[in-house]
Structure formats: C-alpha cells, structure tokens
C-alpha positions as a printed Julia matrix, in Angstrom:
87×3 Matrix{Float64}:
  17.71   22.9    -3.03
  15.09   21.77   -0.65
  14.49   18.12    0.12
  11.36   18.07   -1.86
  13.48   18.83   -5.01
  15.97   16.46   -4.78
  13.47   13.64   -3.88
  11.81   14.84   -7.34
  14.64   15.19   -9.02
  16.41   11.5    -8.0
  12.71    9.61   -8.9
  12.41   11.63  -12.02
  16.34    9.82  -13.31
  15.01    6.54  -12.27
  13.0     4.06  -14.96
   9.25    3.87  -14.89
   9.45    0.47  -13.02
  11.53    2.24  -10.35
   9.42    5.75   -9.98
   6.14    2.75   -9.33
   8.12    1.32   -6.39
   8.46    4.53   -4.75
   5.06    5.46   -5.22
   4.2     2.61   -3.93
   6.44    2.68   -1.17
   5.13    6.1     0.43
   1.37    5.08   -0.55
   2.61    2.17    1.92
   3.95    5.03    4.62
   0.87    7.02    4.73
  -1.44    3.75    5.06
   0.32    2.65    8.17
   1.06    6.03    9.54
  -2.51    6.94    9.48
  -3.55    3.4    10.59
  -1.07    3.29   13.56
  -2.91    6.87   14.29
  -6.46    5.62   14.08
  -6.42    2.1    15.05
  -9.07   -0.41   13.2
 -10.12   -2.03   16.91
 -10.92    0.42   19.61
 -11.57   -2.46   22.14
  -8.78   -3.19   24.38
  -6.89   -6.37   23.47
  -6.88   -9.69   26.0
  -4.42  -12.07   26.31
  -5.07  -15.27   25.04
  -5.63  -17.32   28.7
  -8.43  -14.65   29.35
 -10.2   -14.96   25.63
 -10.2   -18.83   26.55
 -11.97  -18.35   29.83
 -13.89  -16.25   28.49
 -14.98  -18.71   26.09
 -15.39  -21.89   28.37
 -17.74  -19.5    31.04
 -19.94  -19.07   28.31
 -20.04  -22.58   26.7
 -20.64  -23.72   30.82
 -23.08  -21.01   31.04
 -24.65  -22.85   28.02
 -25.21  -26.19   29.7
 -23.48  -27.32   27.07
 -21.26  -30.45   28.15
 -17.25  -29.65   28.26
 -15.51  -32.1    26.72
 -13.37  -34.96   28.14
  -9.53  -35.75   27.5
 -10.62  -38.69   25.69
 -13.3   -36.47   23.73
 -10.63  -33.78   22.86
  -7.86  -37.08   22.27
 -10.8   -38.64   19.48
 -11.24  -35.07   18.0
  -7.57  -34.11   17.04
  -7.46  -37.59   15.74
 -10.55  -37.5    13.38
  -8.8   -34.07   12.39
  -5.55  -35.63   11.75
  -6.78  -38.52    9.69
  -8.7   -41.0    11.54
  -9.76  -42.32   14.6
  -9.59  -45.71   15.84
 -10.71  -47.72   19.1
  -8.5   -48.83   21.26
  -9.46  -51.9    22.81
C-alpha cells in the first residue's frame, strides 16, 4: 500500500469535521510552500535604523523642521491623553 492510500484511507475513517481540518491543513502547506518559493516582496529588506534614516534624509531634504525633544515629549503626551504646561 502506497502512502497515498493510507493517507486516503485514514481521512476517509475520520468524521466530516475531521476530513475539513486536513483539507484545510494541506491547502495551508501548499499556500506557504509556494509563497516561501515566490516571495510577495522582491525588494531586499532593511533593517529598521536604515528605514529611519532613510526617512529623516528625506523629511530634512524637505525643509521640513525636525522636531525637538520637547516637541516629540508634547506629542506622546497629547497621544497618551493630554498635554499640560509645565510652568
């Protein structure tokens, strides 16, 4: 009996639930075997440091202003909940 057969024969005994798992299961397999063959981004990946320089040269580049510590410091606080003056 080849291996083909008894796979077939061992999903045929289980319940209908069951046999939908499998299926699933190997429609899962192929999907990521022929994904990890053909990858979705054909650029090369960068690191996160050289996305982020990336990033500021062209903001700079901009003329747009950077911001300050006290700039970024007010910003994580409006987007934690408020923001108050210290005096």
């Amino acid at each position: 009996m080849t291996v083909e057969q008894i796979l077939l024969e061992k999903w045929r005994s289980l319940p209908p639930d069951k046999q939908q798992e499998v299926f699933d299961f190997v429609e899962f397999l192929s999907w990521r075997t022929s994904t990890s063959q053909h990858p979705i981004s054909p650029e090369p990946k960068l690191d996160l440091g050289e996305k982020l320089k990336q990033i500021r040269t062209k903001i700079i580049n901009s003329g747009a202003p950077l911001l300050t510590d006290e700039d970024i410091d007010r910003e994580v606080a409006e987007r934690r909940g408020g923001y108050q003056e210290l005096e």
